[in-house]
Each structure stands twice: as C-alpha cells, then as structure tokens.
VOGU-3710 file (C-alpha; in Angstrom, 3 decimals, decimal comma):
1> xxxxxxxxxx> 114,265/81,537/88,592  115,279/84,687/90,609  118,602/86,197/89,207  121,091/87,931/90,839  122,879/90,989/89,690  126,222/92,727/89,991  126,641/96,728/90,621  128,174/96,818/87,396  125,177/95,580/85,977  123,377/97,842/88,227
11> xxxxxxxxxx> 125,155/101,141/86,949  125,302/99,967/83,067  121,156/100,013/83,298  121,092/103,490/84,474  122,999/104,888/82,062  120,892/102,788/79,279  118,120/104,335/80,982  119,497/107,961/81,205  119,540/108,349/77,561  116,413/107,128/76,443
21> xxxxxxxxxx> 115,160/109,783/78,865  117,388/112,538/77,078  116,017/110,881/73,679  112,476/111,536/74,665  112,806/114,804/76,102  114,862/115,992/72,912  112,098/114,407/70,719  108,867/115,011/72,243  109,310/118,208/74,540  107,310/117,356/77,191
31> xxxxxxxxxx> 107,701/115,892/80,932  109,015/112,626/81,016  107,890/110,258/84,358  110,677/107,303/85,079  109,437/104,916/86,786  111,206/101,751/88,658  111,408/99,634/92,181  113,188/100,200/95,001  114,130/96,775/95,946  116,976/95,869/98,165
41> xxxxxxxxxx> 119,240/93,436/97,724  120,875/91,630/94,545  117,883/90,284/92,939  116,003/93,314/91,476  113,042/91,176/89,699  110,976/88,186/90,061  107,531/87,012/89,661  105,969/89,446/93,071  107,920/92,012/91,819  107,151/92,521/88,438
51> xxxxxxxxxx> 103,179/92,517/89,851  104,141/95,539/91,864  105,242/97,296/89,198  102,255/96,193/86,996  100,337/97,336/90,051  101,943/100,880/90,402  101,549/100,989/86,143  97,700/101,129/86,978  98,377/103,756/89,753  99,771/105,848/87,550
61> xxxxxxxxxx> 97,759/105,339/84,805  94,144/106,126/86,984  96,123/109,009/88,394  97,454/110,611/84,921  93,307/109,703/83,655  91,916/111,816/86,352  92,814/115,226/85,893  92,831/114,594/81,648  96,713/114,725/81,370  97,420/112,379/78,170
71> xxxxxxxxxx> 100,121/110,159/77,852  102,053/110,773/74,404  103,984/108,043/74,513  104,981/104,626/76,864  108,101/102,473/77,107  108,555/99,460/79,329  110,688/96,584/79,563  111,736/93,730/82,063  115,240/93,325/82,603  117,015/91,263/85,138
81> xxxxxxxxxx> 118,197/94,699/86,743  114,346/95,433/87,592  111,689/96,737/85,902  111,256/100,567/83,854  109,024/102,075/82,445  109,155/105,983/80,589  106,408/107,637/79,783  106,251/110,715/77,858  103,287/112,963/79,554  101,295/116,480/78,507
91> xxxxxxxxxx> 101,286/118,233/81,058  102,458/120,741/83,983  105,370/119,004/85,433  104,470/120,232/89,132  101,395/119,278/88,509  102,542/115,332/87,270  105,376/115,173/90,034  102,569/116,164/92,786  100,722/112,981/91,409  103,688/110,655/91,647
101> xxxxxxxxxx> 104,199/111,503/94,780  100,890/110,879/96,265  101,280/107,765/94,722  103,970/107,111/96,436  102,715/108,003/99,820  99,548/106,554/99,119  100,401/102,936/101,107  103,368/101,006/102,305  103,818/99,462/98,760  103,838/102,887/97,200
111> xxxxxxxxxx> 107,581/103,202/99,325  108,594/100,471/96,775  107,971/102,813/93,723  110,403/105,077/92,895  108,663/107,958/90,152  111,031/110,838/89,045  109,767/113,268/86,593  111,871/115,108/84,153  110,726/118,177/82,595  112,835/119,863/79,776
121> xxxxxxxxxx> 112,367/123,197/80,625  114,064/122,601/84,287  115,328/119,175/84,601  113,952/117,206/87,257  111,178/117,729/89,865  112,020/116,479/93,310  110,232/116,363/96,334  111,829/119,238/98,175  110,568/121,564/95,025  107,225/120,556/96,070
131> xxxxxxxxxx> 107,558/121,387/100,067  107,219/117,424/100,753  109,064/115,695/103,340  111,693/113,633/102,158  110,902/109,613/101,451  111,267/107,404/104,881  113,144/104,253/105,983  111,737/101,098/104,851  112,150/99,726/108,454  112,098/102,106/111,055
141> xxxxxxxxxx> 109,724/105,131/109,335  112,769/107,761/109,785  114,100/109,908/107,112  115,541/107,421/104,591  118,802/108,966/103,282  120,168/108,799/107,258  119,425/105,277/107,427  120,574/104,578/104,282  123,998/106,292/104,652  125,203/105,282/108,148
151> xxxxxxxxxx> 123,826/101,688/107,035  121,764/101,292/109,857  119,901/98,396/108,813  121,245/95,111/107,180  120,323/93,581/103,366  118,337/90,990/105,267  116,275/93,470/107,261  115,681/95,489/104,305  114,759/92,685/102,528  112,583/91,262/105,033
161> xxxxxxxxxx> 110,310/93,798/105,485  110,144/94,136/101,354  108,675/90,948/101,349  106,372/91,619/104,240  105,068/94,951/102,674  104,450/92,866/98,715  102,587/89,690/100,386  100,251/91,396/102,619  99,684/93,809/99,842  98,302/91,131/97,475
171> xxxxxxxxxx> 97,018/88,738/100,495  94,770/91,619/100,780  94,227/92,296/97,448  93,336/88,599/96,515  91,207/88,179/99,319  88,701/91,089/98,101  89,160/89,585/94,259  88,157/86,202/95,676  85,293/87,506/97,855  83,994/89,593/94,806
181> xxxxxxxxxx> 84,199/86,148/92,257  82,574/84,313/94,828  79,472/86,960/94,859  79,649/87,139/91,332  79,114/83,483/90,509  76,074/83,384/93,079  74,216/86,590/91,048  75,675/84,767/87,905  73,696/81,758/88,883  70,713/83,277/89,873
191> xxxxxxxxxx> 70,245/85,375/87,014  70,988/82,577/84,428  67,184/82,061/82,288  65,279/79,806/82,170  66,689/77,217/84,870  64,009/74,683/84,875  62,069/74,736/88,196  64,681/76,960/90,346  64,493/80,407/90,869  65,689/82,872/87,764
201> xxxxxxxxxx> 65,041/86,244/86,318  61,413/85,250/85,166  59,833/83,123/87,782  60,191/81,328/91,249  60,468/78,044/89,744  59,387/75,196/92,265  59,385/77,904/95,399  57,409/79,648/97,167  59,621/81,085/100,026  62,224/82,854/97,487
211> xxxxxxxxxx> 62,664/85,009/94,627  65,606/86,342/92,921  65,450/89,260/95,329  65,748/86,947/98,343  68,883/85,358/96,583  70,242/89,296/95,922  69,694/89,819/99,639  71,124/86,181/100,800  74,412/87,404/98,556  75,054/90,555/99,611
221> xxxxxxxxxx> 74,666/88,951/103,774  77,083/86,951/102,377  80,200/89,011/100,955  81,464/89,197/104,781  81,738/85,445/105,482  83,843/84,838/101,817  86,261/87,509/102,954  86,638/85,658/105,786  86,881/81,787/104,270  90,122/83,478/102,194
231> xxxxxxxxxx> 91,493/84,630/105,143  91,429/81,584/107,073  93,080/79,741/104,471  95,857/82,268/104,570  96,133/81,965/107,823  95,825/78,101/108,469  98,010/77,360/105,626  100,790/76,267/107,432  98,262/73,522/109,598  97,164/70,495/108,583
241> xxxxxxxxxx> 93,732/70,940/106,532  91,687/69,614/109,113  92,590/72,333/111,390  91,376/75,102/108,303  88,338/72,807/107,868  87,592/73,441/112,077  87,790/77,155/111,519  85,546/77,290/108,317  82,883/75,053/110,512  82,489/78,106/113,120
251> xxxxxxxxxx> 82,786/80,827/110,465  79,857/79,035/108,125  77,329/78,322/110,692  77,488/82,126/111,409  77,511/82,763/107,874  74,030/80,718/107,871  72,655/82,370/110,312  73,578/85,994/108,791  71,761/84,071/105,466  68,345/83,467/107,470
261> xxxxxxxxxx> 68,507/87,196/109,040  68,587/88,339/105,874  65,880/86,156/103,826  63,761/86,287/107,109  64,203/82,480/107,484  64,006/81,283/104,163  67,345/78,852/103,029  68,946/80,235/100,045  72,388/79,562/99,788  73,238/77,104/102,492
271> xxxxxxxxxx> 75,184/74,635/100,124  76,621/77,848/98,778  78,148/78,578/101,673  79,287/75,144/102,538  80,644/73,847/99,259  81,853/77,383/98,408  83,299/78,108/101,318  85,604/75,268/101,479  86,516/76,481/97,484  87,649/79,564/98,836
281> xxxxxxxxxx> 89,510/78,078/101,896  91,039/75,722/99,756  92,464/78,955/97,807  93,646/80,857/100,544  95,398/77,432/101,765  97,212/77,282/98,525  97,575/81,293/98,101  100,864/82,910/97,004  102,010/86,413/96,561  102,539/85,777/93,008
291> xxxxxxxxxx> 98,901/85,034/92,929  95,573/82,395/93,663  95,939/78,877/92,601  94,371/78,608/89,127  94,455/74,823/89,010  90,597/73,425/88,901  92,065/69,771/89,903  94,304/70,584/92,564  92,120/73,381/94,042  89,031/70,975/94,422
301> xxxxxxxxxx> 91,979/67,987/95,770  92,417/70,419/98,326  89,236/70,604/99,020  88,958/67,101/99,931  91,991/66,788/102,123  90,033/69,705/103,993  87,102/68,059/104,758  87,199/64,288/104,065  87,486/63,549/107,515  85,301/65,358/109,233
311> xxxxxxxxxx> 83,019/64,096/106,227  83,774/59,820/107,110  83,447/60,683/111,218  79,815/62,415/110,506  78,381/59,578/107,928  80,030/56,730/110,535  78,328/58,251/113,682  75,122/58,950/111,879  71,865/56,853/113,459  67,825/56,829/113,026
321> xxxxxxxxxx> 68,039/58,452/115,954  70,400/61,015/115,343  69,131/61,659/111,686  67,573/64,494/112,059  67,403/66,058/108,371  66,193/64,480/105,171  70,199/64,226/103,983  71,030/61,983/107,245  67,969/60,000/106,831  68,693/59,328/103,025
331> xxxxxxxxxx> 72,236/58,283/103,326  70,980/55,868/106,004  68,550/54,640/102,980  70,221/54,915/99,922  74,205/55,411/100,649  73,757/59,088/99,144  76,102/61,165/100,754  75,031/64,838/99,160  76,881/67,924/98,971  79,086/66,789/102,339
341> xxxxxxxxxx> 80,199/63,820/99,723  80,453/65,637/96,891  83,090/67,892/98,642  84,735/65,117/100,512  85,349/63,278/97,365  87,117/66,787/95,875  83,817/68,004/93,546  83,929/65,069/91,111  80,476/66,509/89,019  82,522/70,153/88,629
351> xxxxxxxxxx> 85,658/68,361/87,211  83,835/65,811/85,021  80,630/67,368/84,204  80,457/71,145/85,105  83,844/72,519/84,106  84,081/70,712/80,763  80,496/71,423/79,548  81,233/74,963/80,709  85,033/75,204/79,179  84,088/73,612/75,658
361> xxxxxxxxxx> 80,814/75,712/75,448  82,525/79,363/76,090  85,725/78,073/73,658  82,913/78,033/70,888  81,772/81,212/71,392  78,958/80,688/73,269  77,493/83,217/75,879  77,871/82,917/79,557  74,432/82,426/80,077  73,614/79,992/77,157
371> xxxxxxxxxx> 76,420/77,983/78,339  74,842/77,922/82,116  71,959/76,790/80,922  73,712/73,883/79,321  75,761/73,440/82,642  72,586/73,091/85,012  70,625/70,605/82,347  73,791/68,252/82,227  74,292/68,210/85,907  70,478/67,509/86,302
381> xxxxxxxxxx> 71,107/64,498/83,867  73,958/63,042/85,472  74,362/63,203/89,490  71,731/62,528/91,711  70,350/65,335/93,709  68,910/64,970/97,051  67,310/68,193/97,042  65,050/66,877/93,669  64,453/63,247/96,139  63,220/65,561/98,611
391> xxxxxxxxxx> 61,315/67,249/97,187  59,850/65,053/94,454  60,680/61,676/95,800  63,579/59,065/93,891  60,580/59,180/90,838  60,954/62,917/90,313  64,690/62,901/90,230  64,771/60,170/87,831  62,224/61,765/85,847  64,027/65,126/86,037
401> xxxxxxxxxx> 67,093/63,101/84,639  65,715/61,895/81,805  63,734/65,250/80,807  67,248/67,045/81,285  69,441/64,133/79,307  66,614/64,351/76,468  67,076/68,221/76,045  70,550/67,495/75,922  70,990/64,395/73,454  68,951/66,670/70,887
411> xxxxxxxxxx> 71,606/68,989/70,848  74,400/70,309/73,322  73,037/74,035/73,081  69,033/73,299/73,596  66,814/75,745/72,403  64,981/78,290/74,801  62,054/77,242/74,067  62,491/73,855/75,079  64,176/74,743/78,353  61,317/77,175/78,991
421> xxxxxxxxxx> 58,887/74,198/78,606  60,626/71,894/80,782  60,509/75,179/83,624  56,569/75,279/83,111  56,534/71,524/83,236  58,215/71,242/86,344  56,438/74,277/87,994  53,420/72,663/87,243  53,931/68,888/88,515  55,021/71,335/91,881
431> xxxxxxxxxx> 57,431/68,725/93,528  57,019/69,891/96,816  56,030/67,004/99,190  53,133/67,671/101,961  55,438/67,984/105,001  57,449/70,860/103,010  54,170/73,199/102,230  54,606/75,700/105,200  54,850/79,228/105,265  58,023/80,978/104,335
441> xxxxxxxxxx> 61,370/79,192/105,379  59,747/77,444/108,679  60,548/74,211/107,239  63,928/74,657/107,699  64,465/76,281/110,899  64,407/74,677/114,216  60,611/74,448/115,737  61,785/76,937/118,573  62,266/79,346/116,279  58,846/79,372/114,075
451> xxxxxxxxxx> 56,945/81,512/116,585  60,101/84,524/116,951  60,533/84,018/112,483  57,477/83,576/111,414  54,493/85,257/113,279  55,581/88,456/113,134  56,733/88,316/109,620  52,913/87,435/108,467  51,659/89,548/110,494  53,477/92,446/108,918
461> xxxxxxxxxx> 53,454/91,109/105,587  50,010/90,022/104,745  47,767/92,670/103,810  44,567/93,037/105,806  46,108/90,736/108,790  46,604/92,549/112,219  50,221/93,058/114,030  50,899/90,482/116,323  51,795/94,067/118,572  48,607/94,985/117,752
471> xxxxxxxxxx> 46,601/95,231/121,591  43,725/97,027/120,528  41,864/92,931/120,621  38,972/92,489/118,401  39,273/89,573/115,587  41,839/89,557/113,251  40,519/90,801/110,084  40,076/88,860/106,614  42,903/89,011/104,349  42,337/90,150/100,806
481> xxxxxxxxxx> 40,822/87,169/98,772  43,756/86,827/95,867  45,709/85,939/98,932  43,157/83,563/100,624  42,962/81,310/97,672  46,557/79,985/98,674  46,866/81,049/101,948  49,504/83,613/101,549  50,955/86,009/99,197  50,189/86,364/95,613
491> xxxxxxxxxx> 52,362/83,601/93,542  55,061/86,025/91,774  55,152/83,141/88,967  53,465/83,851/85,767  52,910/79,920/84,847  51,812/78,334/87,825  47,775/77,235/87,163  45,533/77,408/89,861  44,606/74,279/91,736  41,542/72,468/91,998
501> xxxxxxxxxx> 40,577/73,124/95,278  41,922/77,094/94,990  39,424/77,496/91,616  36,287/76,808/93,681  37,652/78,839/96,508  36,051/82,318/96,317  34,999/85,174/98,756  31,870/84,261/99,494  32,823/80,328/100,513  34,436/81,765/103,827
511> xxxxxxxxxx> 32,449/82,123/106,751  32,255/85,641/107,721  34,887/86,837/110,458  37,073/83,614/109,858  40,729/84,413/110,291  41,468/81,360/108,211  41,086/80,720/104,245  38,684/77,852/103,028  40,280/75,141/102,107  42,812/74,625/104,051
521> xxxxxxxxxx> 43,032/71,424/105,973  43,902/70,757/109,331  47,411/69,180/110,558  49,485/71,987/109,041  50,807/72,792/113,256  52,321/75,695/113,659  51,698/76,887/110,199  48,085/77,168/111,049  47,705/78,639/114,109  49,667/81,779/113,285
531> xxxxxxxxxx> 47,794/81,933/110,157  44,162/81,411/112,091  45,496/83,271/115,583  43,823/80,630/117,462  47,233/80,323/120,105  47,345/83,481/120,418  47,593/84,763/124,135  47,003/88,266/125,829  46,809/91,467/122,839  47,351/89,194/120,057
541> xxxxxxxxxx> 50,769/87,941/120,837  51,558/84,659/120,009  51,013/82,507/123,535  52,357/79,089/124,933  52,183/76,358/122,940  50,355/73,674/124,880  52,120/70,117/124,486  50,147/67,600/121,551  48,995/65,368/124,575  48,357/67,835/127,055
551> xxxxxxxxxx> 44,591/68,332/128,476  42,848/70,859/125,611  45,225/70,311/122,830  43,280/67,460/122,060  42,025/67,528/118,087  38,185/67,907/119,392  39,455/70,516/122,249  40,816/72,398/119,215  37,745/71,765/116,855  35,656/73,849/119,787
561> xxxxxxxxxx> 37,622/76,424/120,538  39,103/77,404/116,936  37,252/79,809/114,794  38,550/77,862/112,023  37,553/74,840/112,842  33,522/74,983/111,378  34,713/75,876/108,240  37,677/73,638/107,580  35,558/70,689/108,151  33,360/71,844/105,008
571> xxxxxxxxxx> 35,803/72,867/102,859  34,101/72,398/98,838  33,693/68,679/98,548  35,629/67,911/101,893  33,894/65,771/104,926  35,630/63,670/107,450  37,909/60,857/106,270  37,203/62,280/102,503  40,121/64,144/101,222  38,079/65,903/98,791
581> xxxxxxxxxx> 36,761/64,306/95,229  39,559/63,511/92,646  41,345/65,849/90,518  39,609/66,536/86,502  40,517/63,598/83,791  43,978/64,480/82,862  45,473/66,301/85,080  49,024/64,294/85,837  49,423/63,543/89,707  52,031/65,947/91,297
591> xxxxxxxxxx> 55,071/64,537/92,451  55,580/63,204/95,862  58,285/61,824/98,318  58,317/58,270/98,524  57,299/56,968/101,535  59,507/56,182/104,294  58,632/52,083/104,997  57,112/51,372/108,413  55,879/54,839/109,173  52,251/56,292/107,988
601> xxxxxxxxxx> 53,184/60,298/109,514  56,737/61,964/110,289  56,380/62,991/113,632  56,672/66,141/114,718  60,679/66,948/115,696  61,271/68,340/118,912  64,353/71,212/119,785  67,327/69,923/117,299  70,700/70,355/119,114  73,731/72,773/117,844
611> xxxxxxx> 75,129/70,162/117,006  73,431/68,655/114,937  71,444/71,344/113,227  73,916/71,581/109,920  73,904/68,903/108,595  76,397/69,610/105,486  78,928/71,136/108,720
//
C-alpha cells in the first residue's frame, strides 16, 4: 500500500543522503551521480514508481557503458521517502553531468529523474555550468522554478500529469515487449526440431506450399497487427469484452490478408493470429502501469469473456448452406468446434496440457526446445485437431494420437530419434486429401482470387515456364524435368520417396511441346489450366473463365482444344475409367478424408462472401 510522508520525513532523508555523498567523495575521490524522483505530492514511492527509477537505473547504466566510464561503486535503497541511488563514477565530471542531463531531456519521463553529480574537486555540476536551459514545468513546458515558486499549478495537477507521463510510458513500453514475445513464440515454434509432419528447421513436414522461410516472412508481416491487438485492449479496457472482441475482428482479417501478401497466398499463421490475437487483447484488457497480467488462468478467462459470444451466435447460425469451410462443415458433423471453441472455452488444452508439460519440463532442466517437442507430441495425443481430420480424415487423427501418446508413455522426454521417425512416417503416409493437392495456397483463398495469386506467381517462379506478360506468343516452353515429375517445384524435403506414378515419369514420356507434365490427371480446375495455359487469352494472359456448363467448356470441348489433353489420357498405365494399376505389395495406403455421406464429388464453391470467408472470426 502507497504511504504517505511528512516534510519532516522529507528533510531527515536528505540529510541521510547528504552524508553518504560526503562519505563517498572523502573515500573514493571521484564524481559521485545522486540519483532520485521528482514526484509530487505526499506519496514519494509505489509500485509505478519504483519501475521508473529501475527504468532510469538502466538509462544511466547504457549511458555510463557507452563512452567506457566505469562505475567504482553503487548504492541503492527503497525508502518510503522515494527511491536513491549513489553511484561512485571514473570519470570527467562535465563529461558525466552532460550524460545525466541528456538523460533527462531524453523523453517526458526523463523530467521525473532528478541526476545531480558531485565532483570533489568543485562540488556540484549544474546545468547552467553546462550552457543548458534550465529544467521545465511538468504541466505547462515553462521554466520550472517560476511555476514552482508562484505555485501556479495545484498538487492534483502536478500529480495528474505524473501519472499520465508513467502509464503511457510503460503502455508503450509493454505494448512493444508484448508484440516482440508474440513474434518470438511464432519463430520459437517454427524452429522447434523435429515436429512430426509440420514444418521445422529440417523439412516441410506434410506441406508443400510452406517452408520455414514462408513462416519467417508470415512473422515478420505480422509484428504490425500484435502491436495493434495490445493496443486495443488498452484502449477497450474500460468496455465490455465484446466490444474489444469487435475491434480485434476488423484488425485480424487485415492482419490475414497482410499474412497472404506476404506468403503469396499460402496460410501460415491464420490460427496464430486468431487465437493469439485475442491472448494479446486479453493482456492489454487487463494491462496496468505496474505491468502485464502474468496470470495464465485469468489471462486465458479473459479470453473467453472476449469472444464466447460471438463464438455461440456463429456455431447457432451455422447451416449446410452457409458452411462454407471444412471447420463449419465438421462442427455440423461431429460437434467439433476448433480453434473458435478452444478460445471460447478460455484455452482449456494450454492450461491442462500445454502449460504444465511445458512448466514441469523447463523446472527439470530441460531445454526449450526438448521441452517443445514434448509440448506438440502431448497435445497431438490428447485434443482433437481438425486440421489432422482434414487433412487425413477422423482415421489419421486417431492414428496420429496414438503414435504421439506411444512416444510419450515410453518416456516424458522421447528420444530424437523416435520423434524423427514418426516425422518420416507421417511425411510419407502424406495426409493430404485429393481436393487439397493444388498449387501453392489456392486452396485456401477465395476462387476469385486464384487467377490474380496464382498465375503470375508460376509463371515467375517455375523455371523454363513463360511470363504470363510475356506477348511475344509462341508455346509455352517445357519446364525442367525434376520439376515435371510433380508438377511444380523441387520438394525441399529430404525424406519424402517418390511416388509410383512420378518413378515412371521421365523426359522422354511427355509428348514434345506439351505445356503439361505426364501424369497428371484431369479435374484438378483451375490448378490445371494455369499450369497447361490452355485459358489463356490474348499474349498469354490468363483469359475468361467460361462457366462448367457453358457451350465449349464441355469435358470433350476441352479434350479437343487442350494440348494436354492427348497425353493425359495415356498417362503410364492410365486409360479411361482406370485410375492407373495398384500401388507395389507393401506400400501402406496414404491417408484420406473420410467421405462426406450422400455426396460422390465436393462441388466446386462459387465467390464466398466477406462475411463468411473467416471462419475462426
């Protein structure tokens, strides 16, 4: 509690003080920097003061560092009469009064510090030694002896605009700390090896859109919009959470559209910035000078008074017809309700799983990373994950599950080796379901945009593959033939094997002059034709795309007037109505989706609304 003090009290500390100064310059012979606060008022310390002063210590400190001045010797105590520190310096003393006093005119908290210097060969240094202008009112920027001795300004106002210059000092400074943690933990996460099947420091994992430089870029888009989710807190924190939950909707969809700029389409950290972005609201809601909430439990409550909800009105309103991502569609199934629950029920896996794995693992001495590992594997083995269902169907999450709780009931700390095997294992069963395997991202963009995200991107990307700016005509020329065999770049993973049908793919299999690679079957929409070129209009650029039932966008109007169309046909061991012949002896089935009952083929989605297109928002 906040204690006031008396002007005896007041004059009894300097006098204490006074001495030890004499006692230091008598002992030591060099200058001697005092430093205290200049608060007004009859409470001289408290919990936001005595961080200003720890605050203007590390000022000093840097600024002492920086020319090589050494500090001989440093006294500081906390007394209900403020806060003082002495520190006996080497050094000039023009030289270490010219540094206190750019400290002190460095910002508006640097008018709180008050840093004499006391040499013994003259006495003190002041200000007017140095040609500086004297020190100015707190509240109205004029010289600050004239305020102070006509008493133009009353104890309240004085006080007032302390407490205005110490909180939006630290709202500031929080804000940047909480921005940089929240970057942090994203490269922290990314960079954690092995994480079996996701994206890490030695392969792609599961993906073929992403690598950990597509996360690096994704996180540094991202530093803006966490800035921002602190500040909104801040500033909503007076409103009912809802209202700070409205305001973090607007600011996150931006935020996921400054995330596909950067990746060039390709959905990194959309979660991220919907479950961490109502983290870091939650913190600025519950944000005090003397410093961010530090409470896991009553952070994450928070959380779910924020967006609970906006969570309940979403899942209530949600219809096959309005179900327009897998998420919607699955909670209409199976009751899941994803990240959007997960949040709205105030992170229950980070407080019972993730935190305690994490907390016990680091108390033992474990490293950061070994401990992640453990983190991810125990997750795995105890929620559900819709992103595993969708891509591997309810079998691969189960199966998932059980490899991750196996790992873990041998021992809490698995070995490498084990989790490296599980990562090759899951690479290799490739639980990506048919209607995912497009080219980078266009999965998860809205069909209007494939044609402005993607063309030009291949175009560019793909070596041997003309510009879609190109005009010169002519065909489109081959691309190399490592990147035929898959029908795009190189695979940056070291482990993933090489198909059936990509093994008897060669050179030589692909009709001469054919824009497209052998192999590849028909269906894949827009995917193929900026691949093959074959809706391409005037000079290459990509042209209208006819409707599926309009007059010659018929599959046989396509078969005769795509140069692809010969060759896909008679693909190695591929004929009409025969997928191809069956895989070698052995060679485990890769996981799928399960099938959604009473429909054979997902149609094809037309222009999603705004509102609707986040689903987790």
């Amino acid at each position: 509690m906040e204690q006031e003090v008396t002007l005896m009290e007041m004059l009894e500390a300097r006098e204490a003080r006074a001495r030890r100064q004499r006692e230091l310059l008598d002992s030591l012979s060099c200058p001697v920097v005092s430093f205290t606060m200049n608060i007004p008022g009859p409470v001289k310390n408290g919990p936001v003061i005595r961080r200003a002063f720890q605050e203007g210590l590390l000022r000093l400190d840097a600024a002492l560092d920086a020319p090589g001045l050494g500090v001989v010797s440093r006294e500081e105590i906390d007394l209900p009469t403020g806060c003082e520190a002495l520190w006996a310096v080497r050094g000039p003393g023009r030289q270490i009064k010219e540094l206190c006093a750019a400290i002190e005119d460095r910002d508006p908290l640097g008018r709180l510090f008050d840093l004499d210097v006391l040499d013994p060969e003259r006495g003190g240094w002041s200000r007017e030694d140095l040609g500086l202008s004297p020190r100015r009112c707190l509240v109205c920027g004029r010289e600050g002896k004239g305020c102070a001795s006509r008493r133009l300004h009353s104890v309240e106002e004085l006080q007032e605009k302390t407490r205005e210059i110490l909180t939006g000092f630290f709202a500031r400074q929080d804000r940047e700390a909480l921005a940089g943690q929240a970057a942090r933990a994203l490269m922290y996460e990314v960079c954690t090896t092995p994480k079996p099947g996701l994206v890490d420091r030695h392969n792609n994992g599961s993906h073929r859109d992403m690598d950990l430089f597509t996360f690096l870029d994704s996180t540094a888009a991202l530093l803006p919009y966490w800035h921002q989710a602190v500040s909104i807190g801040q500033e909503t924190a007076g409103l009912l959470p809802e209202e700070t939950f409205a305001r973090l909707r607007e600011a996150g969809l931006a935020a996921e559209r400054a995330m596909f700029r950067a990746t060039g389409g390709v959905n990194t950290h959309k979660g991220a910035v919907f479950s961490l972005g109502c983290v870091l609201g939650a913190a600025g809601r519950l944000w005090t000078p003397e410093g961010p909430c530090r409470d896991a439990a009553r952070l994450l409550a928070e959380c779910a008074l924020m967006s609970a909800s906006a969570a309940e009105e979403a899942f209530s309103a949600l219809t096959p017809e309005t179900a327009r991502t897998f998420g919607a569609r699955l909670y209409l199934e199976t009751g899941l309700r994803g990240i959007r629950g997960e949040v709205a029920g105030g992170f229950p896996s980070v407080l019972e799983t993730g935190l305690p794995t994490l907390r016990a693992l680091l108390r033992e001495g474990v490293s950061l990373e070994r401990a992640g590992i453990s983190v991810l594997l125990a997750l795995m083995a105890r929620t559900s994950d819709t992103n595993l269902i969708a891509r591997g169907g309810p079998e691969g999450q189960r199966w998932a599950a059980a490899q991750a709780a196996e790992l873990l009931a041998q021992s809490p700390l698995p070995a490498l080796e084990a989790v490296e095997a599980l990562d090759r294992e899951m690479i290799r069963k490739e639980p990506l379901p048919r209607r995912m395997r497009r080219p980078a991202g266009c999965h998860l963009l809205p069909p209007r945009c494939h044609r402005r995200l993607t063309a030009p991107r291949q175009a560019a990307s793909r070596p041997g593959l003309r510009p879609a700016s190109d005009t010169t005509g002519g065909p489109v020329q081959s691309p190399p033939a490592e990147s035929r065999a898959r029908g795009g770049p190189p695979r940056k993973s070291p482990h993933r094997p090489t198909g059936p049908a990509e093994s008897q793919t060669t050179a030589a299999s692909r009709p001469t002059g054919s824009p497209c690679p052998p192999g590849r079957r028909r269906g894949s929409g827009a995917a193929h034709r900026f691949s093959c070129g074959s809706r391409r209009g005037p000079g290459g650029r990509p042209g209208p795309t006819p409707s599926r039932n309009s007059p010659g966008n018929s599959p046989a109007a396509h078969r005769r007037s795509d140069p692809c169309a010969p060759h896909m046909a008679e693909a190695p061991g591929e004929t009409q109505g025969n997928p191809g012949p069956p895989p070698p002896e052995g060679t485990p089935a890769p996981m799928r989706s399960a099938p959604r009952p009473g429909r054979r083929r997902r149609k094809r989605p037309g222009p999603v609304p705004k509102a609707v297109r986040s689903c987790r928002w």
